[in-house]
Structure formats: C-alpha cells, structure tokens
C-alpha positions as CSV (number, residue, x, y, z in Angstrom):
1,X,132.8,56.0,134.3
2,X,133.2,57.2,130.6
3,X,134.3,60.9,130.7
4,X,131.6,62.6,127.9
5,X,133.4,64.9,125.4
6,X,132.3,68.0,125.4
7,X,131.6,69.5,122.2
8,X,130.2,73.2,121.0
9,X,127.3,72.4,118.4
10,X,126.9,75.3,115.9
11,X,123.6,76.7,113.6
12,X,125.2,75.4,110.0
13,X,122.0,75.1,107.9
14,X,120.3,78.2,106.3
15,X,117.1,77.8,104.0
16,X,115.5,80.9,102.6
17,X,112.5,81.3,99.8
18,X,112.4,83.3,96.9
19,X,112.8,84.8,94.5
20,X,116.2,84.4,93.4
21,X,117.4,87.0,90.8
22,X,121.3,85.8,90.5
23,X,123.2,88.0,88.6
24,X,126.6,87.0,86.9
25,X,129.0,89.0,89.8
26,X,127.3,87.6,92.6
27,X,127.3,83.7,91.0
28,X,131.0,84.9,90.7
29,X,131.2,85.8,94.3
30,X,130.1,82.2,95.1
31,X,132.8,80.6,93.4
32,X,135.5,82.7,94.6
33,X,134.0,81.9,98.1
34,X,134.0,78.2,97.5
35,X,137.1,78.4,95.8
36,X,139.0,80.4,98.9
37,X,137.7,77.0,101.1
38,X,139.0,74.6,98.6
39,X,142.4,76.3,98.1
40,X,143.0,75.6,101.8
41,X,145.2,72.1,101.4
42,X,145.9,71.3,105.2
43,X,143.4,72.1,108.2
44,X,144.7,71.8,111.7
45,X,143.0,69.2,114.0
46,X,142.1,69.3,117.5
47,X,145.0,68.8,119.9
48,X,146.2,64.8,119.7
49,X,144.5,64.1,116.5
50,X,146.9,63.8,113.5
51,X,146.8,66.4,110.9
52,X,145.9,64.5,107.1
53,X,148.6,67.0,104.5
54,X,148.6,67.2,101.2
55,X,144.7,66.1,100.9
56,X,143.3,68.7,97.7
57,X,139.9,69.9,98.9
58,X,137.5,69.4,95.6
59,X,134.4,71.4,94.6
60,X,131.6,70.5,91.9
61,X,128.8,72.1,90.3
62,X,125.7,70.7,89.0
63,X,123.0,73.3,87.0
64,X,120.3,72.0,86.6
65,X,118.5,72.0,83.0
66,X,114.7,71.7,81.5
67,X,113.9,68.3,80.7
68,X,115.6,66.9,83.6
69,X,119.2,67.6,82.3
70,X,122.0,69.0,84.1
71,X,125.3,70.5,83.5
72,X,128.7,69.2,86.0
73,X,131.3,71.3,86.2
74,X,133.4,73.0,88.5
75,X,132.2,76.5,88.6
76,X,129.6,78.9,87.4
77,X,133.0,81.2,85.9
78,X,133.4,77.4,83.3
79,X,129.9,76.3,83.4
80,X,129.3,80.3,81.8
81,X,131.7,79.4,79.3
82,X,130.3,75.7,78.1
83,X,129.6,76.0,74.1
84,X,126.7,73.9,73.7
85,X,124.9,75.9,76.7
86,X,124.9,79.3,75.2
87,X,121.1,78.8,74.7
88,X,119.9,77.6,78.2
89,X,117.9,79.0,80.9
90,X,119.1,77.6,84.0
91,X,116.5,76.2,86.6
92,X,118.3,75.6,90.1
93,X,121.8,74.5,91.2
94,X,124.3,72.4,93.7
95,X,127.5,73.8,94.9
96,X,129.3,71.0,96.5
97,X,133.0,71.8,98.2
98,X,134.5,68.9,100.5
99,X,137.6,69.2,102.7
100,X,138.8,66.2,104.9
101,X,136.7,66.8,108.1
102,X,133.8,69.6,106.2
103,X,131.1,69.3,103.5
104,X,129.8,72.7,102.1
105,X,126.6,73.0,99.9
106,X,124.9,75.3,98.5
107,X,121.3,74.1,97.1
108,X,119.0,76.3,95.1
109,X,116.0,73.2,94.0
110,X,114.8,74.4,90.5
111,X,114.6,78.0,92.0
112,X,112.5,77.8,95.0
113,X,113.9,76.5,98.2
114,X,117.5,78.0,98.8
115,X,119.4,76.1,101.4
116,X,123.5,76.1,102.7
117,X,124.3,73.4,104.8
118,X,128.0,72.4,106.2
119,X,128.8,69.4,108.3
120,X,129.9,69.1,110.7
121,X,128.2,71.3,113.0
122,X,131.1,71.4,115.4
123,X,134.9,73.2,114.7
124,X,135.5,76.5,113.6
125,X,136.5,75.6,109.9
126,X,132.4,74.9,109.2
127,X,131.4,77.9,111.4
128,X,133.4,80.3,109.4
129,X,132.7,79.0,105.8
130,X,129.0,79.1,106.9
131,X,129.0,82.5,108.0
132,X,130.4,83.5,104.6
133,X,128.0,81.7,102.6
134,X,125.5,83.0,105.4
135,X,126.8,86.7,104.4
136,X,126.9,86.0,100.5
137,X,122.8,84.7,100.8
138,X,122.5,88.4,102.8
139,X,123.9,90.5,99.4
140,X,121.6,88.7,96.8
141,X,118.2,88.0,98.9
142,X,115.2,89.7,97.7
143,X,114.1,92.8,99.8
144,X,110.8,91.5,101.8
145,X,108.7,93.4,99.7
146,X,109.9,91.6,96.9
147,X,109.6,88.3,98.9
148,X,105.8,89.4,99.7
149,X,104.3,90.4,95.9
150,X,105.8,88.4,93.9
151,X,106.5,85.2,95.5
152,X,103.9,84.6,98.5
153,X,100.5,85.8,96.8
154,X,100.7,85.2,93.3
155,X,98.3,82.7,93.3
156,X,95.3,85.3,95.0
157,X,96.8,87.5,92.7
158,X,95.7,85.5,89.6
159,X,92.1,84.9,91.5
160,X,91.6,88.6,91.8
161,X,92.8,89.6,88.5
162,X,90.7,87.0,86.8
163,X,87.3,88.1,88.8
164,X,88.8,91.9,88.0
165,X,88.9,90.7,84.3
166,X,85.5,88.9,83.9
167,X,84.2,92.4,85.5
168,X,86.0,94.6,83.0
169,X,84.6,92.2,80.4
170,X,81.0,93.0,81.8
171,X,81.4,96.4,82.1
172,X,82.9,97.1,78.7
173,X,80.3,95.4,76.7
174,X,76.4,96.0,77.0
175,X,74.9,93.0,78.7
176,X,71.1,91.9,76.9
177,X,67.7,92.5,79.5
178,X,66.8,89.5,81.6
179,X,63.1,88.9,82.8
180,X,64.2,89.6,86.4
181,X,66.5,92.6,85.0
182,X,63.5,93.9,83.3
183,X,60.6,93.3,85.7
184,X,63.1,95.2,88.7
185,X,62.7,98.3,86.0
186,X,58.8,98.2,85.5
187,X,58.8,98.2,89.2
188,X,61.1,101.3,90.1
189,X,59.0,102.6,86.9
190,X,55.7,101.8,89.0
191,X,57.0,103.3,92.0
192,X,57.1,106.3,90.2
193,X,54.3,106.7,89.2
194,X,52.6,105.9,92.7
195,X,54.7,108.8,94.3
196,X,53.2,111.0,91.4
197,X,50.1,109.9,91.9
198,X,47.3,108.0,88.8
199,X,45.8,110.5,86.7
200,X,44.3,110.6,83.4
201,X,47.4,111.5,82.0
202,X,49.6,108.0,83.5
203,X,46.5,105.9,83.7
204,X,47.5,104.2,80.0
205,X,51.4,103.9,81.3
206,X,50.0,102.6,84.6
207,X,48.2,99.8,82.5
208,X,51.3,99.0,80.5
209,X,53.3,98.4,83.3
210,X,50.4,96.1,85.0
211,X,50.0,93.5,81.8
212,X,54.3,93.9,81.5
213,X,54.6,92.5,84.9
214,X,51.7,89.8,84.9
215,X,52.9,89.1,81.3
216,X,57.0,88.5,82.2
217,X,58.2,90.8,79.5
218,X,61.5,91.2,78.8
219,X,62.3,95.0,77.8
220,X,64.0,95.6,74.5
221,X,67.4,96.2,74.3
222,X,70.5,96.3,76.4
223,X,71.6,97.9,80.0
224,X,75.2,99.5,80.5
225,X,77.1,98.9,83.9
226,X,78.6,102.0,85.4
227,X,82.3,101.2,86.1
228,X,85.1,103.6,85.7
229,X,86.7,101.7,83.1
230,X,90.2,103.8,83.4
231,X,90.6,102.8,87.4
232,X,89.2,98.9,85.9
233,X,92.4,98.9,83.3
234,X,94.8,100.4,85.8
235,X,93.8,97.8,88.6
236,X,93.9,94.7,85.3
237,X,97.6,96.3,84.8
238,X,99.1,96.1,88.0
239,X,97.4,92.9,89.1
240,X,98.3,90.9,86.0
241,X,102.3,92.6,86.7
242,X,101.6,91.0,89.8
243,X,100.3,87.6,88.9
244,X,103.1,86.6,86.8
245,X,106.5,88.0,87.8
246,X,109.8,86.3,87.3
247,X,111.2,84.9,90.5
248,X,114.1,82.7,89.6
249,X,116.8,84.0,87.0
250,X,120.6,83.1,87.1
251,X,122.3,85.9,85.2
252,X,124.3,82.9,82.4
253,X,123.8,82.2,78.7
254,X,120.0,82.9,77.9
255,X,119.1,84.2,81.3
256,X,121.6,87.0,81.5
257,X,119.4,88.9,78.8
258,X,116.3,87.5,80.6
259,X,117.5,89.3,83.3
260,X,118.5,92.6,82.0
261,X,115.2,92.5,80.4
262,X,113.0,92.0,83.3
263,X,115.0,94.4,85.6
264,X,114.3,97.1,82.7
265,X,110.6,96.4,83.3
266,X,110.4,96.4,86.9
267,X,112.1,99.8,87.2
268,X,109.3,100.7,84.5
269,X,106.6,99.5,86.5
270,X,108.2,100.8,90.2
271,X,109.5,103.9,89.1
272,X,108.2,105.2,85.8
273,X,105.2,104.2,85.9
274,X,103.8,105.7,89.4
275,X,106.1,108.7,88.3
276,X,103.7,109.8,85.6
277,X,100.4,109.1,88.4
278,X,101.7,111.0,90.1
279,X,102.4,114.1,87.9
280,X,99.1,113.5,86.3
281,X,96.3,113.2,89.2
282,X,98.2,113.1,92.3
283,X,99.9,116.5,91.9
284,X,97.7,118.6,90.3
285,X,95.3,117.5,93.4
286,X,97.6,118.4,96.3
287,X,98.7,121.3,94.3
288,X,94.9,122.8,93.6
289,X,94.5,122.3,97.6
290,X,97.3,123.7,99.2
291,X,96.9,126.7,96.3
292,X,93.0,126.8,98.2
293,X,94.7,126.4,101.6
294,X,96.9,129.4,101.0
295,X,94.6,131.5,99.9
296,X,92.5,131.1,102.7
C-alpha cells in the first residue's frame, strides 16, 4: 500500500473589484515587495529534496496601453521613467515574479478585476509572499463606500439622472396645452361653477365651457409645472458626479496629474461642497429651533 503524502493546502488567490486609484508610493511599494521575493537567490527545500543554488529569481512587468499596446519592463520605478511613455494613461497591469518552486502574480485586467495568485498552494515561501501582497491589496483598496457609488450603481445612476434630466427639462420650459390637458381644465372650471351654483351671472361661462368640451378645444397658451428647480439642479449635480466617476487611475506619466486632479474634486464634492449645505440651510434650521426650544 502506497503511503499518501500529506500535504497543508493554503488560500493563495485574492480577487477584489474596484475602483483602483494607484498612486505612485503604493505602485512603489509593489515593486519593492516583488523585488524583496526576487532578491532571495536560494530557498530551502523540504527535508531529502536537493536545494537548486545560485538560480536568480526574475520578475517582469507588462502595462497595459490603449489600442491594445503594452509596455514590458521590470518595474513600475523603470516603466515610470520610459521616454516615449511620458504621455500615456495606463489601463491595467501584470506583475509576474518566479522563483524555482513559486510563481507570484499580480493582475489588475484593464482596471476592473484585481487578482494575486501564487502557486503553489502548498510551502511556506507562497504563503508568506501571499500574505504580503494580501496586506499591500489591504492599504490601496477603496473604502466600501467608495466600492458602492462609484463602481456597483453607476449604470442606475445614469438611468436616474437621465429621467432626473428630461424632468428638469420639462419643468424649466413651459410645455404648449394638449386637448386632454385642456379639456381636464374646462372640467375643474365646470366643477366650479356647479359648487357655486348657475345663475344669470355664470350662465354665459357655463355655455362656454359646454360647446369647449363638445367642441375639443385646445386652450390658448402654455401651462408651467411646479418643481423646485434649486432641489432639481442639486439632485442633476450629485447624480451626474455619480454617474461618471473615475475608477481606475495608476498615479504614472499622464495619470499622475489625472489623479491629483480628480482627488482635488472629490474632496470638493465630499467635503466642500456639503460644508457650505450645511452652513446655508441645515444650520440656520437647527439653530432657529433649538433658539425656539430654549426659549420655551
């Protein structure tokens, strides 16, 4: 009877969704990560096993381009520095580090899907490089807010603030009379004059509104939809922020200013922004009660 070996299977594969907002120190990080596993030349085997020396662990890097190009290099630290790149936007990448017995990669697919897988499952060397990269994914993962607006919804988003928009529309512009808009005012106009009773005064307005409605006439000019507008623009403001965030920037060449950019407008729209709603209508309110409150 064969004796079975027994053998401690680790959790080596990670995948986690967006959105990725990579900035240059924590692409950095990565390399000096994968570059810690490379720069280890020898790895001890299991007991009985010969121990391969000398063997120089390599690592590569593909970023991938618009148009279906990519860069290869080595590192994001020499792929930041590549001349005729300077005016890229990066759309995904694939760290790759192999050692004699492990395979490391790191796998962000044109900036949705995020995975890190190492193989093999078993041995201590691909547990502990996982758990790093495992760590590393922690520090740059968008908070589950984040995760929520901007990446999960945006396509209801867009629904909504198109509907919201075609409503606005309505609302800001006078909107012509139909027949069925028109006959639904001759008959509140009738009502009226039923509750007020026919006399010789309303009997000519009572005609009027007889041959109008027999007739299908269309009232002259235009009615007005009442929609506060101001609540309408603010609801068209933070929908369309919604609708169209940026959810994948790696902090090289073009994206770093990208990046800066779009962080400058989040913390306008997160922190500015509800700051002055606050001092405006919010305050004043709470203020005007509790002065009520105290008084009382």
């Amino acid at each position: 009877m064969h004796q079975v070996t027994q053998e401690l299977i680790y959790p080596t594969t990670l995948r986690l969704r967006g959105p990725w907002l990579l900035e240059t120190h924590q692409l950095l990080a990565l390399d000096e990560i994968l570059e810690q596993f490379c720069a280890r030349e020898t790895e001890v085997s299991e007991p009985g096993v010969a121990t391969l020396v000398g063997f120089k662990n390599v690592k590569s890097l593909s970023v991938f381009l618009s148009k279906d190009r990519e860069l290869k290099t080595s590192s994001f630290k020499e792929a930041m520095s590549h001349i005729a790149s300077q005016n890229e936007v990066a759309k995904g990448f694939e760290y790759v580090a192999l050692s004699v017995k492990t395979r490391v990669s790191v796998h962000l697919l044109r900036g949705q899907l995020f995975e890190i897988k190492v193989s093999p499952q078993s041995g201590p060397v691909s547990y502990d490089i996982f758990m790093e990269l495992k760590s590393w994914a922690g520090t740059v993962e968008a908070p589950l807010w984040r995760r929520l607006l901007f990446f999960e919804f945006r396509f209801p988003y867009r629904v909504f603030l198109l509907l919201l928009l075609v409503f606005v529309f309505l609302a800001l512009f006078k909107v012509p009379f139909t027949t069925a808009d028109s006959k639904g005012v001759l008959k509140e106009q009738g009502r009226d004059l039923l509750r007020s009773g026919i006399n010789q005064q309303n009997q000519t307005k009572a005609l009027e509104l007889v041959l109008a409605l027999e007739s299908d006439y269309v009232l002259p000019g235009t009615k007005e939809l009442q929609v506060p507008i101001v609540w309408c623009i603010i609801a068209v403001y933070i929908l369309g922020f919604l609708s169209f965030p940026l959810t994948f920037c790696m902090a090289m060449w073009a994206g770093r200013r990208r990046l800066r950019l779009w962080n400058r407008w989040m913390k306008f729209n997160t922190v500015t922004i509800p700051s002055l709603v606050l001092a405006h209508w919010v305050y004043p309110q709470l203020l005007s009660r509790l002065g009520v409150v105290l008084r009382h």
